[in-house]
C-alpha positions in Angstrom: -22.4 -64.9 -2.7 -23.2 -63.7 0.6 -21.2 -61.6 2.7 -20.2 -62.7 6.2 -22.1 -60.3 8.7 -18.7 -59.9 10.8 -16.9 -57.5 7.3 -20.4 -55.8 7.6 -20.1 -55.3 11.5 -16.1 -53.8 10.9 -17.4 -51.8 8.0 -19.8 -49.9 10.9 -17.6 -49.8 13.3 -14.7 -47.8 10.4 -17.4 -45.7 9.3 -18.5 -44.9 13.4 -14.9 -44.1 14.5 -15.0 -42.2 11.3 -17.7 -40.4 11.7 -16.2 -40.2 15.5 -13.6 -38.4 14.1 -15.2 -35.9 12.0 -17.3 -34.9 15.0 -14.7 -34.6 17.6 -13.1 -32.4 14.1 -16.2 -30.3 14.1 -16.5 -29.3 17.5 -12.7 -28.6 17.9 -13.4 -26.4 15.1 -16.8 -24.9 16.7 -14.7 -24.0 19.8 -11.4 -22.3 17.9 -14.1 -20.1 16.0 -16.3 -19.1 19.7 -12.7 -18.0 21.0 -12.2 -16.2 17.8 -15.6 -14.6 17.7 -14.9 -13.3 21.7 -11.6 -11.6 20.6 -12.6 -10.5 17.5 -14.9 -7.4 18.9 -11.5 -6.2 20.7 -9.7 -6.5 17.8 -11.8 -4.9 15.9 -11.9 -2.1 18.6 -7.8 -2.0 18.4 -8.1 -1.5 14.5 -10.8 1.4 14.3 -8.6 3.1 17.2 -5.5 2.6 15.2 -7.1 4.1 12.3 -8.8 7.3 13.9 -5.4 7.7 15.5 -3.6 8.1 11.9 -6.8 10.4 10.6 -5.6 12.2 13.4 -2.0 12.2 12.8 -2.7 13.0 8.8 -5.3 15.7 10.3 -2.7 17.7 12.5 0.1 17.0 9.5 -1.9 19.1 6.8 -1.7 21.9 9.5 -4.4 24.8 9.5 -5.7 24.8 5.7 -8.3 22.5 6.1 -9.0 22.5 10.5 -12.9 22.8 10.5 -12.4 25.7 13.0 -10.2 28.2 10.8 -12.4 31.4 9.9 -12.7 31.6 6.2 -9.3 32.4 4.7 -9.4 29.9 2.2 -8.6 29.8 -1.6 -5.4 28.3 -3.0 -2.0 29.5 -0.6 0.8 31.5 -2.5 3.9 29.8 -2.7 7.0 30.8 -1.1 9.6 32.9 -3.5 12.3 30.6 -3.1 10.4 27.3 -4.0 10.2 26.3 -8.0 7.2 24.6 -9.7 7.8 21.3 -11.4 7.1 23.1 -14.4 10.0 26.2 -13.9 12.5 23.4 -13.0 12.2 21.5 -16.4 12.1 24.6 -18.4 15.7 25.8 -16.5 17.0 22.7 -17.5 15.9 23.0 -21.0 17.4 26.2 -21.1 20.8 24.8 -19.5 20.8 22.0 -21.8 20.2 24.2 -25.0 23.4 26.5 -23.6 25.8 23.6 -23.3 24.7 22.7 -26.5 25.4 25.7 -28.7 28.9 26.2 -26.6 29.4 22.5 -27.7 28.6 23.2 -31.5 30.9 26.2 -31.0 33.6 24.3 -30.0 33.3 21.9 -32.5 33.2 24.7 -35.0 36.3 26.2 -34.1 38.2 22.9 -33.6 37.0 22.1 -37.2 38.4 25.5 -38.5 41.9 25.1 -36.8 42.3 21.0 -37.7 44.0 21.5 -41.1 42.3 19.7 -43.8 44.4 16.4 -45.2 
């Protein structure tokens, strides 16, 4: 059977608004990434700023032990008297807990002397 030529002309004409479509798609897309690509240097600019302002932040925050211009002097700093490694803190409450556990055990040992035995 042959096919009327007028379903073959309104198959061209679907696939031409179609393909319409997809162009006028295209260079709506083409234009949203040209804007994108003009900003993006400037952003870009914002960003590295943003970051070499928070190097600089961290870099005044640490102080003078590691400033490029300090002469020599360095080596590990002493710590202050009043400050307690991690390590001196869990042994004083290793010691405190081992205390309240031997008064504990004492009590208990003289509470089971004095309860009479029934």
């Amino acid at each position: 059977m042959a096919k009327s030529s007028g379903s073959k002309a309104s198959r061209l004409a679907a696939e031409e608004r179609m393909l319409e479509q997809q162009r006028e798609e295209i260079m709506r897309r083409t234009q949203e990434l040209e804007q994108k690509l003009k900003v993006l240097p400037t952003v870009i600019e914002a960003q590295e700023e943003q970051r070499r302002a928070l190097a600089k932040r961290r870099a005044a925050a640490a102080g003078r032990a590691i400033s490029p211009y300090t002469l020599g002097g360095g080596g590990r700093r002493t710590r202050a008297r009043g400050t307690q490694t991690p390590s001196r803190q869990r042994y004083a409450a290793q010691v405190k807990t081992m205390a309240l556990l031997i008064a504990l055990a004492i009590i208990f040992t003289l509470l089971w002397r004095v309860v009479p035995a029934s």
